[in-house]
C-alpha positions as CSV (number, residue, x, y, z in Angstrom):
1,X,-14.4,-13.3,17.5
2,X,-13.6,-16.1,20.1
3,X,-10.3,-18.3,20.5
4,X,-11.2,-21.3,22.4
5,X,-9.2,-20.2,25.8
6,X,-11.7,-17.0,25.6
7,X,-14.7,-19.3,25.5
8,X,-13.2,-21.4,28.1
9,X,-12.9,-18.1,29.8
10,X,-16.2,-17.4,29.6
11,X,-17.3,-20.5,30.9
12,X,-18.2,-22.3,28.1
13,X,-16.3,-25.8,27.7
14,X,-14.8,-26.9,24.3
15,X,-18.0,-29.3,24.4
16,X,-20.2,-26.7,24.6
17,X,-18.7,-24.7,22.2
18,X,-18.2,-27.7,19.3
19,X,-22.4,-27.8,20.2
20,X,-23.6,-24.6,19.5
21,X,-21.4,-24.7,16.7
22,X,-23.4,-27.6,15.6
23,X,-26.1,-26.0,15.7
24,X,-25.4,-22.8,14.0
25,X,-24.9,-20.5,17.0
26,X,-21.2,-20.4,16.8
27,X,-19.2,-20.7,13.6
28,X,-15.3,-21.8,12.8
29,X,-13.4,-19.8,11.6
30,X,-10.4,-21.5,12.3
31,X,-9.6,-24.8,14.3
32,X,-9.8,-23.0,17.5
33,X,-11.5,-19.5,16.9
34,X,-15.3,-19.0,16.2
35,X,-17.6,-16.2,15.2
36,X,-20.8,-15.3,15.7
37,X,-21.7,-14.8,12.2
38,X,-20.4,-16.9,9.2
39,X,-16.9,-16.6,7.1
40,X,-18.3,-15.5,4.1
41,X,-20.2,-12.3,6.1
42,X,-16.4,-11.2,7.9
43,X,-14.7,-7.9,7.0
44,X,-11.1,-7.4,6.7
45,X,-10.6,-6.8,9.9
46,X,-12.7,-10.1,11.0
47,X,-10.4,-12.5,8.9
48,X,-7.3,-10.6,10.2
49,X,-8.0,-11.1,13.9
50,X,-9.5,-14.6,13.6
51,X,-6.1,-15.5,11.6
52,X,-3.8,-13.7,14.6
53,X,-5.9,-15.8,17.2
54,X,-5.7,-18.8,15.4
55,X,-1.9,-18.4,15.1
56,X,-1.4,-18.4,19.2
57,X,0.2,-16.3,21.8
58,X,2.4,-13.5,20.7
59,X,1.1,-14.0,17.2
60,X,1.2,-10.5,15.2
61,X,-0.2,-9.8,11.8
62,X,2.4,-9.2,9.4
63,X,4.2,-8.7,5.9
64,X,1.2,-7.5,3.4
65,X,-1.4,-8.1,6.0
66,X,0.1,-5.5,7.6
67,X,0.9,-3.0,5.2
68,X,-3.1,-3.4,4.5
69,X,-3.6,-2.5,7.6
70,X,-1.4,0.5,8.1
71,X,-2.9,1.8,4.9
72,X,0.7,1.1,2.8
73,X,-0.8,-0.8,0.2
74,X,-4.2,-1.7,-1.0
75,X,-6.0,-5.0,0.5
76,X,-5.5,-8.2,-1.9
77,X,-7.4,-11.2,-1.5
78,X,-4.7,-13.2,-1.0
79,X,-3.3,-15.4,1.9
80,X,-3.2,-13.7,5.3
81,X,0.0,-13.3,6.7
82,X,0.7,-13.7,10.5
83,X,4.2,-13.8,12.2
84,X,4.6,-16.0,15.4
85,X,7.6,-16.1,17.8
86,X,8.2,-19.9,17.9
87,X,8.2,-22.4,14.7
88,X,4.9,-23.7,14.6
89,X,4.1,-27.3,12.3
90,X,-0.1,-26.5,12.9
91,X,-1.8,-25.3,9.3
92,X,-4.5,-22.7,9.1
93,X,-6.6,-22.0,5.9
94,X,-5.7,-18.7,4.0
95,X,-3.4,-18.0,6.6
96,X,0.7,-17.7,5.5
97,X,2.7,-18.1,8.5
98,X,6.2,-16.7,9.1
99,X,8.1,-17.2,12.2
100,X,10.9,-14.6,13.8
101,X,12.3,-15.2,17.3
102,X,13.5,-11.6,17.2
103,X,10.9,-9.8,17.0
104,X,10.7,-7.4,20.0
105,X,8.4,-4.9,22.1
106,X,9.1,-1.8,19.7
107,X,8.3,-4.1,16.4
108,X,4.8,-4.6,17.3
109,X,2.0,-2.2,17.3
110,X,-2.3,-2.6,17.1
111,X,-4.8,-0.8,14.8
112,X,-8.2,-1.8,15.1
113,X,-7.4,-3.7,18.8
114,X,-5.5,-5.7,16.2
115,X,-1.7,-7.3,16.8
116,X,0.7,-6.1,14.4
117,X,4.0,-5.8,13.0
118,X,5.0,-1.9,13.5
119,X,5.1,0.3,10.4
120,X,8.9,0.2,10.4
121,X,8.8,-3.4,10.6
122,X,6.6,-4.0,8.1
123,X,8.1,-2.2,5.5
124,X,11.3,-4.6,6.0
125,X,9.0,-7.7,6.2
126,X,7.6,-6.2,3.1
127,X,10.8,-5.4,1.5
128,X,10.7,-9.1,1.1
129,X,7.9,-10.0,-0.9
130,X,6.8,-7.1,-3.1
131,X,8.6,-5.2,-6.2
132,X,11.1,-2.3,-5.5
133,X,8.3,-0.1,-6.9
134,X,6.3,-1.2,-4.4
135,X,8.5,-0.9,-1.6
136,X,8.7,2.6,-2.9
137,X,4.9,3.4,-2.8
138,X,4.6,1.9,0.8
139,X,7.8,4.0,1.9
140,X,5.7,6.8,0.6
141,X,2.0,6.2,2.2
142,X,4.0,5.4,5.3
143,X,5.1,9.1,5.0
144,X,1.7,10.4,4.6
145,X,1.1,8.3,7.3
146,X,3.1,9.3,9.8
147,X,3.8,12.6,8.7
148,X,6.9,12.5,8.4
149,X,8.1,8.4,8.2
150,X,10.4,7.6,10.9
151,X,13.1,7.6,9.8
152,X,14.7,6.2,12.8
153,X,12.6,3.2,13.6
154,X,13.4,2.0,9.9
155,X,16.9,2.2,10.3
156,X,16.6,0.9,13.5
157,X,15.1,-2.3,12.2
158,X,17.8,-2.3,9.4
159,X,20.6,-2.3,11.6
160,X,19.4,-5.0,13.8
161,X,18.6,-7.0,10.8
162,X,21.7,-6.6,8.6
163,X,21.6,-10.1,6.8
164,X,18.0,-9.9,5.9
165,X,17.7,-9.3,2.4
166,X,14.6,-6.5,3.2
167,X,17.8,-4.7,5.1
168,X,19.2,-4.1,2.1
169,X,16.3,-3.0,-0.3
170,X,15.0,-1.0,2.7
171,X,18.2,1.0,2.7
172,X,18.2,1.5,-1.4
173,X,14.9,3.0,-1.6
174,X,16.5,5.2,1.4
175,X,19.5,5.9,-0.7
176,X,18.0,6.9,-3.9
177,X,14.2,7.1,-3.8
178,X,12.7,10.8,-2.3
179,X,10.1,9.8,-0.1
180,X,6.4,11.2,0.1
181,X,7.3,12.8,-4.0
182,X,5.5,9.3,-5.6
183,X,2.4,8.1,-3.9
184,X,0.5,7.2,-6.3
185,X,-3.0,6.6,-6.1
186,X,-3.9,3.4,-7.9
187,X,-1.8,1.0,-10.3
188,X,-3.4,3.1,-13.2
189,X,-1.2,5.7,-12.2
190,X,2.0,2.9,-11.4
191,X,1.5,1.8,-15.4
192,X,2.8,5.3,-16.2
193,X,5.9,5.4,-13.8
194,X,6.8,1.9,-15.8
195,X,7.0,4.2,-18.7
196,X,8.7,6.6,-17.9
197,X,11.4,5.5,-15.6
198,X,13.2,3.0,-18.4
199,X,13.3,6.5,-20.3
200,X,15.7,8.1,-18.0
201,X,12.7,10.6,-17.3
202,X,13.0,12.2,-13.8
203,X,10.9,11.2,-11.1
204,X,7.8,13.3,-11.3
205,X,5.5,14.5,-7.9
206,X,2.4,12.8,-7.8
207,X,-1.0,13.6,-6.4
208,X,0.4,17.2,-5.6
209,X,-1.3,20.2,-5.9
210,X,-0.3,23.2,-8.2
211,X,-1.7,26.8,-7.3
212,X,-1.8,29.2,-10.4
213,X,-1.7,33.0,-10.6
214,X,-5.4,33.0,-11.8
215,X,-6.8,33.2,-8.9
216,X,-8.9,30.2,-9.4
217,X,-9.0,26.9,-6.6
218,X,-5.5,24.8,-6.4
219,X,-5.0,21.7,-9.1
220,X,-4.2,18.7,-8.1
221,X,-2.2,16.3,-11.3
222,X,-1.5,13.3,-11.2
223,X,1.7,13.8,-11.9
224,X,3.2,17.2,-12.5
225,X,7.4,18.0,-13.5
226,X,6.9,21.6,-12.1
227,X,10.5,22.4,-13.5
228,X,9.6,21.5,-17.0
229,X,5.7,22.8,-16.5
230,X,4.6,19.8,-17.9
231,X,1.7,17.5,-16.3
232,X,0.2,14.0,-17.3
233,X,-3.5,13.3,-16.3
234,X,-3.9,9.0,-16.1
235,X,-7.8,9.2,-16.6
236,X,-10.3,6.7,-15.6
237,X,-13.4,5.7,-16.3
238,X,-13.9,5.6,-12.2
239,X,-13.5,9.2,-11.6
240,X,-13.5,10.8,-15.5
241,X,-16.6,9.4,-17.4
242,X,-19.4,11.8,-15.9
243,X,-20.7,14.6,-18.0
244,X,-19.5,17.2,-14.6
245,X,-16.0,15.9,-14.5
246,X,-15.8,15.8,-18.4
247,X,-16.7,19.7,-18.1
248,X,-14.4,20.3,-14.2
249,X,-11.5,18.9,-16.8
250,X,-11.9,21.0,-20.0
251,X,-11.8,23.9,-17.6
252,X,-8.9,22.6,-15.6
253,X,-7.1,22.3,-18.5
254,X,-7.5,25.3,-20.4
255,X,-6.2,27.3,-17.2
256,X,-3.2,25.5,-17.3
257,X,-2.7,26.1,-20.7
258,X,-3.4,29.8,-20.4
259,X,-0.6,29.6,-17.3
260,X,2.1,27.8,-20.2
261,X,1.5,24.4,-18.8
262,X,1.7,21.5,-21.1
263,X,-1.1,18.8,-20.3
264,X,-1.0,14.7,-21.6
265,X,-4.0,12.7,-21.0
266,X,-3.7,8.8,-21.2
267,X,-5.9,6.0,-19.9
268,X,-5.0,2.7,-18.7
269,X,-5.4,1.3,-22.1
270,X,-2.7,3.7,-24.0
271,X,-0.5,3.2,-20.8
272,X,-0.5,-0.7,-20.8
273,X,-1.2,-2.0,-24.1
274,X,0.0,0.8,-26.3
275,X,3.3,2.4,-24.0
276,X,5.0,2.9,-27.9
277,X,2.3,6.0,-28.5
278,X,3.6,7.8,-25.5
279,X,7.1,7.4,-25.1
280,X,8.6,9.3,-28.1
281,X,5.6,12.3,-26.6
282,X,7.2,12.4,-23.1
283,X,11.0,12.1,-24.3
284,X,10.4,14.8,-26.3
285,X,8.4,17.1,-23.6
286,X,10.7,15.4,-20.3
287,X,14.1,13.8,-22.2
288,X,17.3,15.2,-21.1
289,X,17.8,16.6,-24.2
290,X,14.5,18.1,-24.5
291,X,13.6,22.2,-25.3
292,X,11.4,22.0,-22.1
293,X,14.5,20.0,-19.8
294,X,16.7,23.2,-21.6
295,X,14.2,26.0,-20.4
């Protein structure tokens, strides 16, 4: 990937460049950056860095970009976001540009030899364009991440930013949410948390692992209310529709059960188009007033 000062660099004028873009050897990205294979054949990480290069000096990928990046959300194809230091009236295809003159030496980072907004910034760029729930699951990867989330840096950037409206939804999910218990691992497992949280039903751990008395290899549930010995499998066809998982989870389940565990299977179908079939099931296992919340 080449901006046009690297070319120039290189010793290549911009003539010489528009011509062996003519003639296939180079191609445009952007206005000003070129590749030597075509758009359509570019990766992730090729659209982000031709997007930060198109964007000019001191321009940083940010926002969801970013969170993509860091690994605190999935990768949408959606607009690429890029954050430049100075207002800037020039328009780049599939590229959403925001603009902060405070951004500073500690707010910016590079994975994959790519500029970016920190992890701490990012999640209060992100606390700007994406659901609470969301904010959530990224404050949670961002702990697996890091192991353990900085704590500091994020308060850091909320204290230096105390009118921007991702302050305050940064320090809510701080205030009430338990980071690293809810990392879910795809919205199939999200549908459920839109279930049960409405319900007053306590925040369950997810993706953790549960190691019986058996003997046998550690569990891992989807979600799990260890107090209440109850666990809820979200199955999909991805991962649950071979004939070795369909055995690996008849097992799995029946040494639960033989341990006192209560185990719920769903599927994104139940879970999003049917919610009614499960809710008076987990009140009844998981309410406030239920035998199993009583012990």
């Amino acid at each position: 990937m080449f901006g046009l000062d690297q070319i120039r660099a290189l010793g290549l004028s911009s003539r010489a460049a528009h011509t062996r873009h003519a003639t296939g050897r180079l191609h445009r990205i952007h206005h000003t950056v070129y590749s030597l294979v075509p758009k359509e054949l570019l990766k992730r990480d090729g659209l982000y860095t031709a997007a930060v290069i198109a964007c000019g000096e001191g321009a940083v990928l940010s926002h969801r970009s970013a969170a993509a990046l860091h690994g605190l959300r999935d990768w949408g194809h959606t607009k690429i976001e890029v954050t430049v230091p100075r207002r800037s009236r020039r328009s780049h295809e599939g590229v959403k540009v925001h603009c902060s003159t405070k951004l500073t030496d500690k707010d910016v980072t590079a994975v994959n030899n790519i500029p970016c907004t920190s992890i701490a910034r990012t999640l209060l760029d992100l606390a700007e364009v994406v659901t609470h729930r969301q904010l959530e699951r990224a404050f949670d990867q961002a702990e697996i991440i890091q192991a353990p989330l900085d704590i500091v840096a994020v308060l850091d950037q909320i204290a230096r930013n105390p009118t921007r409206p991702g302050a305050k939804r940064c320090r809510r999910v701080l205030e009430t949410h338990y980071i690293g218990k809810t990392p879910t691992a795809n919205d199939n497992e999200e549908a459920l948390l839109a279930i049960t949280r409405p319900l007053g039903i306590p925040d369950p751990e997810c993706n953790q692992y549960l190691v019986l008395d058996d003997g046998g290899p550690a569990i891992k549930a989807d979600f799990m209310w260890r107090d209440r010995r109850v666990i809820v499998e979200a199955d999909s066809d991805k991962w649950h529709n071979t004939r070795q998982r369909f055995e690996l989870d008849r097992v799995r389940d029946q040494r639960l059960i033989a341990a006192g565990w209560t185990i719920i299977r769903t599927t994104w179908k139940q879970m999003k188009y049917r919610p009614q079939e499960l809710r008076p099931l987990l009140l009844k296992l998981l309410g406030p007033g239920s035998q199993a919340a009583l012990g």
